[in-house]
N, C-alpha and C positions, 0 to 999 in steps of 0.2 A: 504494500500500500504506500509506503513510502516512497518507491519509484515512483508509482503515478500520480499520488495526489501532492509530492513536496512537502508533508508533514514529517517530521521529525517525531519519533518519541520519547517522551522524557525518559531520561536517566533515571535512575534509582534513587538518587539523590535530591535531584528535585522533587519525584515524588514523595520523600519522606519530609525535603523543606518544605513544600505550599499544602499537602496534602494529611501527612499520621501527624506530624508534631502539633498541629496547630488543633488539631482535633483527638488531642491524646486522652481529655478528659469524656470524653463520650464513647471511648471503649471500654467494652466490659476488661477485667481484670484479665483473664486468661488471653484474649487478643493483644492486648497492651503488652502486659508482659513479653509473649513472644516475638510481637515484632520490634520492642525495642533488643530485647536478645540477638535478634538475627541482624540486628542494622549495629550492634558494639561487635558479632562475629567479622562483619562485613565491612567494619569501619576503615579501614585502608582504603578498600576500593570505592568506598563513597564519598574518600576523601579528595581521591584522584579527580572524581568527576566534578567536585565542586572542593575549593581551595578552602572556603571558608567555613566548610562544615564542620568542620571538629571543633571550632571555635564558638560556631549557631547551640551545636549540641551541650557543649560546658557552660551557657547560659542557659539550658533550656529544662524546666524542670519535668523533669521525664521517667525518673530513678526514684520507683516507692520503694517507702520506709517498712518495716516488718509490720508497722497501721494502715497502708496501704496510703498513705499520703502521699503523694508525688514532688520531688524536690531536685533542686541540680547536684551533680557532686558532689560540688563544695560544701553544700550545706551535713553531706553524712561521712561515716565514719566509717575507715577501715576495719571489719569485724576480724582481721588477721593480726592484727594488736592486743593482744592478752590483757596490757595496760587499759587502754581503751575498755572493752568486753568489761575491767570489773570497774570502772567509773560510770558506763552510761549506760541510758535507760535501752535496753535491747530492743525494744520494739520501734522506740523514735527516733532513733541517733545512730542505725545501722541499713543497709538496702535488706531488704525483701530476702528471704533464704534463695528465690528464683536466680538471683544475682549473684550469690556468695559462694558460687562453687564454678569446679571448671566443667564446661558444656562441650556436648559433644553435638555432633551433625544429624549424629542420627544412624541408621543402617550398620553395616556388619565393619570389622574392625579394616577390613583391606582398604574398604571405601573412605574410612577415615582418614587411614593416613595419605590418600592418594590426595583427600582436599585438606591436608593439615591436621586433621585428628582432634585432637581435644582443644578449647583455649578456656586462657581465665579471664570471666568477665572482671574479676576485681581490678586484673594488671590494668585491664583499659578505661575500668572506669577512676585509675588511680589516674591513668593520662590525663584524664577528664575533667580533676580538681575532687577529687576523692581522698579525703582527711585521713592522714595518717600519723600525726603526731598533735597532741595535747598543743592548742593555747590558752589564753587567758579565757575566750569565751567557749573553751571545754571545760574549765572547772566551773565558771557558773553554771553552764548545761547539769553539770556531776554536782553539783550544792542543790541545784532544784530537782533531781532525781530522787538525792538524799533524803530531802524535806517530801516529799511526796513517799517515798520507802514509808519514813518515821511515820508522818499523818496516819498511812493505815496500818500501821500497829505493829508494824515488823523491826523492834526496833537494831535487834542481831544483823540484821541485811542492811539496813543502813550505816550500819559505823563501819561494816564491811566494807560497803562501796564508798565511805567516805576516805577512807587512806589512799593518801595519793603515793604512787612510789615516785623518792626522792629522785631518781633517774628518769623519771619523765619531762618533769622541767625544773631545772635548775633553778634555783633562788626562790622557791616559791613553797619551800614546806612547811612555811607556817600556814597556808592553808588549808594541807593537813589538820593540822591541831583545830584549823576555825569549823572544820566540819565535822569532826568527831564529836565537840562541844557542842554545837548547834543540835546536833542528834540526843544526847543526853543533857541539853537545856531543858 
Protein backbone atom coordinates (compact mmCIF):
# COMPACT_ATOMS: atom_id res chain seq x y z
CA UNK A 1 0.00 0.00 0.00
CA UNK A 2 2.74 2.04 0.54
CA UNK A 3 3.88 1.98 -3.02
CA UNK A 4 0.64 3.02 -4.38
CA UNK A 5 -0.80 5.23 -2.13
CA UNK A 6 2.69 7.26 -0.76
CA UNK A 7 1.61 6.62 2.87
CA UNK A 8 4.29 5.88 5.14
CA UNK A 9 3.62 3.86 8.35
CA UNK A 10 4.50 4.97 11.44
CA UNK A 11 7.30 3.55 13.27
CA UNK A 12 6.80 1.90 16.45
CA UNK A 13 7.89 4.75 18.15
CA UNK A 14 5.75 7.04 17.05
CA UNK A 15 3.08 4.96 17.64
CA UNK A 16 3.95 4.45 21.28
CA UNK A 17 4.64 8.65 21.40
CA UNK A 18 1.11 10.15 19.81
CA UNK A 19 -0.69 6.93 20.47
CA UNK A 20 0.00 4.12 24.36
CA UNK A 21 1.77 6.83 26.39
CA UNK A 22 -0.72 9.43 26.07
CA UNK A 23 -3.52 7.04 26.77
CA UNK A 24 -1.76 4.82 29.28
CA UNK A 25 -4.33 5.73 31.81
CA UNK A 26 -7.34 4.08 30.17
CA UNK A 27 -5.73 0.79 29.81
CA UNK A 28 -6.67 -1.81 31.99
CA UNK A 29 -3.69 -3.18 34.16
CA UNK A 30 -2.67 -6.25 32.23
CA UNK A 31 -2.45 -4.32 28.66
CA UNK A 32 -0.60 -1.58 30.26
CA UNK A 33 1.78 -3.49 31.87
CA UNK A 34 2.64 -5.55 28.91
CA UNK A 35 3.11 -3.16 26.57
CA UNK A 36 5.19 -0.84 28.52
CA UNK A 37 7.39 -4.28 29.14
CA UNK A 38 7.70 -4.88 25.50
CA UNK A 39 8.53 -1.08 24.54
CA UNK A 40 11.63 -1.11 27.92
CA UNK A 41 12.60 -4.88 25.83
CA UNK A 42 12.52 -2.90 22.70
CA UNK A 43 13.92 0.32 23.84
CA UNK A 44 17.04 0.56 21.74
CA UNK A 45 15.22 0.07 18.73
CA UNK A 46 12.78 2.74 19.41
CA UNK A 47 15.40 4.78 20.29
CA UNK A 48 16.85 4.42 16.96
CA UNK A 49 13.68 5.46 15.38
CA UNK A 50 13.07 8.49 17.40
CA UNK A 51 16.33 10.25 19.17
CA UNK A 52 14.30 11.78 21.78
CA UNK A 53 12.40 8.98 23.08
CA UNK A 54 14.31 7.61 25.94
CA UNK A 55 14.25 11.17 27.13
CA UNK A 56 9.91 11.41 26.30
CA UNK A 57 9.97 8.16 28.39
CA UNK A 58 12.07 9.30 31.64
CA UNK A 59 9.55 12.07 31.93
CA UNK A 60 6.62 10.08 31.35
CA UNK A 61 4.88 8.42 34.07
CA UNK A 62 4.31 5.01 32.88
CA UNK A 63 6.14 2.71 35.67
CA UNK A 64 3.38 1.49 38.56
CA UNK A 65 4.02 1.23 41.94
CA UNK A 66 3.36 -2.26 43.68
CA UNK A 67 -0.56 0.33 44.26
CA UNK A 68 -0.69 0.29 40.89
CA UNK A 69 -0.05 4.10 40.69
CA UNK A 70 1.75 5.02 37.76
CA UNK A 71 4.96 7.36 38.19
CA UNK A 72 8.38 8.11 36.12
CA UNK A 73 11.50 6.43 37.29
CA UNK A 74 12.76 8.84 39.06
CA UNK A 75 10.16 9.01 41.26
CA UNK A 76 10.76 4.86 42.52
CA UNK A 77 13.19 2.95 43.84
CA UNK A 78 15.53 0.26 43.12
CA UNK A 79 13.97 -2.95 44.83
CA UNK A 80 17.65 -4.44 44.40
CA UNK A 81 18.83 -2.24 47.27
CA UNK A 82 18.54 -4.27 50.42
CA UNK A 83 19.11 -0.74 52.02
CA UNK A 84 16.36 0.73 50.28
CA UNK A 85 13.71 -2.62 50.80
CA UNK A 86 14.19 -2.09 54.67
CA UNK A 87 13.57 1.83 54.78
CA UNK A 88 10.51 2.07 52.23
CA UNK A 89 7.17 1.50 52.02
CA UNK A 90 7.05 -1.65 49.42
CA UNK A 91 4.04 -1.09 47.88
CA UNK A 92 4.67 2.99 47.18
CA UNK A 93 8.20 3.46 46.79
CA UNK A 94 9.05 0.32 44.42
CA UNK A 95 7.77 -0.76 40.43
CA UNK A 96 5.17 -3.22 40.26
CA UNK A 97 6.65 -7.02 40.98
CA UNK A 98 5.64 -7.12 36.65
CA UNK A 99 8.96 -4.80 36.42
CA UNK A 100 11.40 -6.27 39.07
CA UNK A 101 12.58 -9.23 37.44
CA UNK A 102 14.36 -10.21 34.21
CA UNK A 103 11.66 -11.11 31.32
CA UNK A 104 11.83 -13.29 28.89
CA UNK A 105 10.25 -13.23 25.20
CA UNK A 106 8.58 -15.98 25.54
CA UNK A 107 8.72 -19.46 23.59
CA UNK A 108 11.23 -22.26 23.87
CA UNK A 109 14.80 -21.53 25.09
CA UNK A 110 16.67 -21.68 21.30
CA UNK A 111 14.21 -18.82 20.34
CA UNK A 112 15.48 -16.84 23.15
CA UNK A 113 18.80 -16.68 22.80
CA UNK A 114 18.41 -16.34 18.96
CA UNK A 115 16.57 -12.79 19.85
CA UNK A 116 18.63 -12.20 23.05
CA UNK A 117 17.12 -14.35 25.72
CA UNK A 118 16.21 -12.89 28.89
CA UNK A 119 16.64 -8.98 29.80
CA UNK A 120 16.26 -6.96 33.10
CA UNK A 121 13.71 -4.50 33.10
CA UNK A 122 15.38 -2.86 36.23
CA UNK A 123 18.80 -2.32 34.28
CA UNK A 124 16.68 -0.19 31.88
CA UNK A 125 14.53 1.34 33.83
CA UNK A 126 17.75 2.38 36.10
CA UNK A 127 18.72 4.05 32.55
CA UNK A 128 15.47 5.64 32.86
CA UNK A 129 16.11 7.63 36.26
CA UNK A 130 15.28 4.67 38.56
CA UNK A 131 16.49 5.53 42.21
CA UNK A 132 19.03 3.61 43.53
CA UNK A 133 20.63 5.31 46.23
CA UNK A 134 19.15 7.19 49.44
CA UNK A 135 18.68 11.12 49.44
CA UNK A 136 17.45 13.55 51.68
CA UNK A 137 13.94 13.15 50.28
CA UNK A 138 14.25 9.18 50.89
CA UNK A 139 14.47 9.60 54.41
CA UNK A 140 11.55 11.73 54.78
CA UNK A 141 9.74 9.17 52.27
CA UNK A 142 11.38 6.25 55.38
CA UNK A 143 10.03 8.87 58.43
CA UNK A 144 6.46 8.98 56.86
CA UNK A 145 6.52 5.00 56.36
CA UNK A 146 7.62 4.86 59.87
CA UNK A 147 4.98 7.02 61.31
CA UNK A 148 2.35 5.26 59.20
CA UNK A 149 4.03 1.51 60.58
CA UNK A 150 3.63 3.14 64.31
CA UNK A 151 -0.17 4.73 63.68
CA UNK A 152 -1.22 1.11 63.10
CA UNK A 153 0.05 -0.56 65.88
CA UNK A 154 3.17 -2.35 64.73
CA UNK A 155 5.36 -0.64 66.63
CA UNK A 156 8.48 -3.62 66.28
CA UNK A 157 8.24 -2.97 62.37
CA UNK A 158 8.75 0.60 62.63
CA UNK A 159 11.95 1.14 64.80
CA UNK A 160 12.89 -1.66 62.33
CA UNK A 161 12.44 0.38 59.21
CA UNK A 162 13.54 3.37 61.09
CA UNK A 163 17.41 2.42 61.36
CA UNK A 164 19.08 3.94 58.79
CA UNK A 165 22.58 2.09 57.92
CA UNK A 166 25.27 4.52 58.43
CA UNK A 167 26.65 3.42 54.92
CA UNK A 168 23.83 4.64 53.03
CA UNK A 169 24.52 8.21 53.55
CA UNK A 170 27.01 9.74 55.03
CA UNK A 171 26.71 12.45 57.60
CA UNK A 172 23.23 11.87 58.37
CA UNK A 173 23.00 9.25 61.36
CA UNK A 174 21.45 11.32 63.42
CA UNK A 175 18.52 10.73 61.79
CA UNK A 176 18.62 7.45 62.71
CA UNK A 177 18.29 8.26 66.21
CA UNK A 178 15.37 11.07 65.16
CA UNK A 179 13.26 8.02 63.83
CA UNK A 180 13.68 5.54 66.29
CA UNK A 181 12.60 8.23 68.93
CA UNK A 182 9.69 9.41 66.94
CA UNK A 183 8.55 5.74 66.99
CA UNK A 184 8.79 5.20 70.65
CA UNK A 185 7.48 9.02 71.34
Amino acid sequence: MVRYLGVQAPSAAQVYRSDILPQLHTLSQPVRDRAMLLLLRHLPDLQQQDRGFVQLLAQTAFLPSGKGTLHTPRELYDPRSPELIALLDPDACFPAPAFCGDVSDGGNEDQQEQRGGSFSSLAVLQQLGLRSAAQLDTLVLAARYVEKVAAEGDADMAVARGKVSPDMMPGIVWIQSFLVDMVLA
